[in-house]
C-alpha positions in Angstrom: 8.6 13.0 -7.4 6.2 16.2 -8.3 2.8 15.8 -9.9 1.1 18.7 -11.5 2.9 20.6 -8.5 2.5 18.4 -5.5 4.9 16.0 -4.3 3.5 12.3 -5.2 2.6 11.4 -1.1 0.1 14.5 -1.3 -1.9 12.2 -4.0 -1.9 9.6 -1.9 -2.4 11.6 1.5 -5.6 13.2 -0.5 -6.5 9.9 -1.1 -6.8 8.4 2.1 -8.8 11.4 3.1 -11.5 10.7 0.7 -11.5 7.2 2.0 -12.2 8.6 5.8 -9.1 7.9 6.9 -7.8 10.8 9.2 -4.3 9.2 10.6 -1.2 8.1 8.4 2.1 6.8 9.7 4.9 7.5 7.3 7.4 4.9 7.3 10.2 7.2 6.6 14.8 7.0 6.2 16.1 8.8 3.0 15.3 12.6 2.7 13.0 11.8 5.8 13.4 15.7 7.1 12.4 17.2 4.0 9.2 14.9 4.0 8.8 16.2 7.6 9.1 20.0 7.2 6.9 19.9 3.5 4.1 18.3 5.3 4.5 20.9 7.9 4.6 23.8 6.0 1.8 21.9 3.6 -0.5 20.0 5.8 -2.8 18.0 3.9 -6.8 18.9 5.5 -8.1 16.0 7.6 -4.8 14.1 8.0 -3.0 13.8 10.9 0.6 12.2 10.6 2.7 10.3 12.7 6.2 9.3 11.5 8.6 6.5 12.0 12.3 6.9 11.3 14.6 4.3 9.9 18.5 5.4 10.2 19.6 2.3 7.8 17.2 0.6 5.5 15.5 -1.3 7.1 12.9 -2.7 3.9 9.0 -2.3 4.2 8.8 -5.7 6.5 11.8 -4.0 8.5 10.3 -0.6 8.6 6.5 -2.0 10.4 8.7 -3.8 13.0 10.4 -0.7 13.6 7.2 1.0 13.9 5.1 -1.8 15.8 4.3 0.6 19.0 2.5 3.1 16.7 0.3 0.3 14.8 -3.2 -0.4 15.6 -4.6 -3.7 16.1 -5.6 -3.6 12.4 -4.3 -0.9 10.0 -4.2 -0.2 6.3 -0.3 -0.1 4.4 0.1 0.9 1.1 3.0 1.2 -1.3 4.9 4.5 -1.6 5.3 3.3 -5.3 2.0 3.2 -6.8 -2.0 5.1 -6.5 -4.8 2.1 -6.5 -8.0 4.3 -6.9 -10.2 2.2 -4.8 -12.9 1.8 -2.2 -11.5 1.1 0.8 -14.5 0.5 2.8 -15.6 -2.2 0.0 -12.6 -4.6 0.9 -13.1 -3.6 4.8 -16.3 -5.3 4.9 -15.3 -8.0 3.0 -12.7 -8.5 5.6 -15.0 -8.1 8.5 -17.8 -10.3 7.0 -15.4 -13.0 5.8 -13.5 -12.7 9.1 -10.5 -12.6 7.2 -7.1 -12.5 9.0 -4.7 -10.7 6.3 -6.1 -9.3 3.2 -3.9 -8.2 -0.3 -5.7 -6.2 -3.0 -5.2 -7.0 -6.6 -6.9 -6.3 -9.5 -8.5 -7.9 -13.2 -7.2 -5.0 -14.8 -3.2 -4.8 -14.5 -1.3 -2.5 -15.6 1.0 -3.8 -18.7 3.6 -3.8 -16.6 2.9 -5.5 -13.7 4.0 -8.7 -12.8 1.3 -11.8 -12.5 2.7 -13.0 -8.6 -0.6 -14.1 -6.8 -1.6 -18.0 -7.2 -5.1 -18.2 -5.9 -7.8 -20.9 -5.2 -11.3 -19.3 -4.7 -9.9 -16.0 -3.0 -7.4 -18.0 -0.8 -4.1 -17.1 -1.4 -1.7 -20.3 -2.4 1.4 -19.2 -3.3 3.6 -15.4 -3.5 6.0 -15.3 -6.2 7.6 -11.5 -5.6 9.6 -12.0 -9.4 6.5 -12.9 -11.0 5.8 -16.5 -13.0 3.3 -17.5 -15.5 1.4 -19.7 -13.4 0.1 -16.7 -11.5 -3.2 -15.7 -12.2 -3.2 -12.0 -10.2 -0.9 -9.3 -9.2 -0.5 -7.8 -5.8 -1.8 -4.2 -6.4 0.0 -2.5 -3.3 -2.9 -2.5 -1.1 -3.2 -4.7 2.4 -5.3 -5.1 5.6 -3.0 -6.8 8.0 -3.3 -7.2 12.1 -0.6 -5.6 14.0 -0.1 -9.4 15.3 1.8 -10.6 12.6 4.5 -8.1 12.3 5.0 -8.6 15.8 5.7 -12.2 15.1 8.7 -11.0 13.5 12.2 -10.4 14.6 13.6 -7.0 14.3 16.0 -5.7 11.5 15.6 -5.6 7.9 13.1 -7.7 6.3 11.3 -6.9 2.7 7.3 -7.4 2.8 7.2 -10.8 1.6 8.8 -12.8 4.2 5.2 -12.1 6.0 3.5 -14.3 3.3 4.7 -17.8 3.8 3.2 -18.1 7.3 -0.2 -16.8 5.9 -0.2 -18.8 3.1 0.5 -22.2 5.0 -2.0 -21.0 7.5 -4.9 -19.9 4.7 -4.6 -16.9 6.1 -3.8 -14.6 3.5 -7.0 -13.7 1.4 -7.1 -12.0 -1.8 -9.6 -8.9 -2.5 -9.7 -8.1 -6.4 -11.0 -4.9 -7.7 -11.9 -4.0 -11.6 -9.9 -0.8 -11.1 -6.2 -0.7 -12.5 -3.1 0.8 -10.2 -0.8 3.6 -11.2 3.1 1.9 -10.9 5.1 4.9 -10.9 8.5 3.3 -10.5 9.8 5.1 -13.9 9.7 8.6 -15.2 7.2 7.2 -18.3 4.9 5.9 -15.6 5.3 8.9 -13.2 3.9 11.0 -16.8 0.8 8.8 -17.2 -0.2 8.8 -13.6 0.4 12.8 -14.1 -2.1 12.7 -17.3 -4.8 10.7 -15.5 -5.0 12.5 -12.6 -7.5 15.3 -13.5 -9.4 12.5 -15.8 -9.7 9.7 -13.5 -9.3 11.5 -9.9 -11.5 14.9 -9.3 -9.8 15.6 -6.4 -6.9 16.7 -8.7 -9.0 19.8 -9.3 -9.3 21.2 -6.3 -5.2 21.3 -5.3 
């Protein structure tokens, strides 16, 4: 997926770098050597990577477990799927000050077509429904802190994302940061466009690729 010349991940990668990170691990399988030899050849300023390789799919639960050597104690994940413009630091030092064990972003301002999925009460979060239902009040905007600890936890082999949540939940350990900002899905070509319409408007670091 290209955007105004640049593969998606560079967005993201340029991102991150404006949020003081300086290492990424890229969970990678299909088309994984191409990633590999563009970032090579195109090197995003500040970043270092590291890479993980899946040879079957493995799903994003799957994929951490595969990677659990290479995780910190803490670490950020996001979704290869979607751009959530945010602060970083701001839900950081919620975390730390709140002592919180596992932190998902969401957001009061959705895009239309996200899916409510989030039950909360206070910021606690109650209940995951990953098909969405009408009793949720918040959408999971593709942004977590998690501790390394609770993808050890799990077994190896393919797992999607959300089998991580029903241990948090029943714990209270799963804590909801919301932002005002709204996420980019770009899932579908007319998505993909409007992320690629807002870049310049919305992100200045568009200007200086």
């Amino acid at each position: 997926m290209v955007v105004r010349g640049q593969p998606f991940l560079h967005w993201q990668l340029r991102y991150l770098q404006t949020q003081g990170v300086r290492e990424v691990l890229l969970c990678l399988s299909y088309l994984a050597p191409v990633v590999q030899e563009y970032f090579k050849q195109h090197p995003v300023p500040g970043i270092k990577l590291h890479y993980s390789i899946e040879v079957e799919p493995l799903g994003t639960g799957g994929a951490l477990r595969l990677a659990l050597g290479q995780l910190p104690q803490n670490f950020w994940l996001l979704n290869g799927d979607s751009f959530f413009p945010v602060k970083m630091a701001e839900m950081h030092h919620g975390a730390i000050i709140n002592n919180s064990f596992a932190v998902i972003a969401t957001t009061a301002n959705p895009p239309a077509s996200a899916r409510l999925n989030l039950k909360l009460q206070g910021r606690v979060v109650t209940d995951y429904i990953k098909t969405g239902d009408q009793t949720c009040s918040h959408v999971d905007a593709g942004l977590y802190w998690l501790p390394r600890q609770v993808i050890a936890e799990m077994p190896e082999g393919p797992f999607d994302l959300g089998a991580l949540w029903p241990r948090l939940i029943s714990t209270h350990s799963l804590i909801a940061h919301e932002f005002t900002e709204s996420f980019f899905d770009i899932g579908t070509p007319e998505r993909l466009q409007v992320f690629s319409e807002r870049l310049i408007d919305v992100f200045p670091l568009a200007h200086n690729s």
